[in-house]
Steps between C-alpha positions, in 0.01 A plus 500: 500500500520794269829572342653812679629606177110529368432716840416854449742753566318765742086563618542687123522233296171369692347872438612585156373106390131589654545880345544406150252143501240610780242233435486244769338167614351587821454151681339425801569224729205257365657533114251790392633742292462827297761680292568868621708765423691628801739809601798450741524690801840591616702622796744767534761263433369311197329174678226424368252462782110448353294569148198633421220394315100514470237159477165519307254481816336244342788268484444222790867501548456831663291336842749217439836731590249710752508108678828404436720800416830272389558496185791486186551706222628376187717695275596391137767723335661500137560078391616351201576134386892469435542276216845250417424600143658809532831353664838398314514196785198309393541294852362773693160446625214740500373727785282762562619837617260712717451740805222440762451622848177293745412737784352357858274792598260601716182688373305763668194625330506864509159593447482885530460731217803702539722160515333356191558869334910516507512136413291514223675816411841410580411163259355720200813724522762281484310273162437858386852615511716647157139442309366765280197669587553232819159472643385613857225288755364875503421486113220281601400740732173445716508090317824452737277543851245267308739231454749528807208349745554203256882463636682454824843572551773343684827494646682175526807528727780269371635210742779317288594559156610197246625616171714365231703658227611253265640681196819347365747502819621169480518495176893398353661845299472342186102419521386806656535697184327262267192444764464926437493456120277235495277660750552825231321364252184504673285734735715442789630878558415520836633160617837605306514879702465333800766194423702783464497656789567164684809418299637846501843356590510370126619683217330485175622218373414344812768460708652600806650812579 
């Protein structure tokens, strides 16, 4: 059973989590699998309640979920191996701090042009967003009606959500702090931001306040 303390907080931990790392295993019920990048759909208050998404038509996973429309999605957020090295009490045993959320959907192929148009769109935008000179699917211009009738897009409405966020919260006052230094020292920025947020109720030299 998953520590509560590693449970997230609201639906926008789940959102934010898919936001900034939208790449996905999408994984049908026989084990096939292809990695996707998704966009959470949301009600009015904040639950998230299906994602987006477009297949290659040529990828036989496509008549698979047509079949059998079950499937799970799996989300891998910011990770990073916590090393003992970095701790005064050299009895403390490593761990690996992380944030993941697994999806049971259901998928239904939405395979009209004006569908597969705001996905696509709504996907581009979002990846394109705070870029200069961000790019457009209507720079390509009459290429982007060629290669559309290669895709099919889909809405998978979400059944039961499973995610973890295991950043630090049981970790003892004086430990916390050295497990951010240590993490510090290498590309880890994003796992540290989001430790953060979860351990808010510490002050900077982590403790409690």
């Amino acid at each position: 059973m998953t520590n509560s303390r590693f449970s997230p907080r609201s639906d926008n931990d789940v959102a934010q989590l898919i936001a900034h790392h939208p790449l996905a295993w999408v994984v049908s019920h026989n084990g096939n699998a292809t990695p996707l990048p998704l966009r959470v759909e949301r009600s009015d208050n904040g639950r998230v309640l299906s994602l987006t998404g477009h297949f290659a038509r040529a990828n036989p996973q496509v008549a698979q979920l047509q079949a059998d429309p079950r499937a799970r999605l799996l989300f891998m957020g910011p990770h990073g191996y916590v090393s003992p090295s970095w701790f005064t009490d050299r009895t403390q045993a490593p761990t690996w701090n992380y944030a993941c959320a697994n999806l049971d959907v259901r998928i239904e192929f939405l395979d009209n042009a004006q569908d597969l148009d705001h996905i696509v769109r709504d996907l581009v935008d979002a990846m394109e967003a705070g870029r200069p000179q961000r790019w457009s699917v209507d720079d390509m211009h009459a290429r982007y009606a060629q290669l559309s009738q290669r895709i099919i897009s889909f809405r998978a409405q979400v059944l039961d959500i499973q995610a973890k966020f295991k950043l630090g919260q049981d970790e003892r006052n004086d430990v916390y702090p050295e497990i951010i230094r240590g993490l510090a020292q290498g590309s880890n920025h994003a796992l540290i931001a989001l430790m953060q947020i979860f351990n808010s109720q510490r002050n900077d030299k982590g403790e409690k306040s």
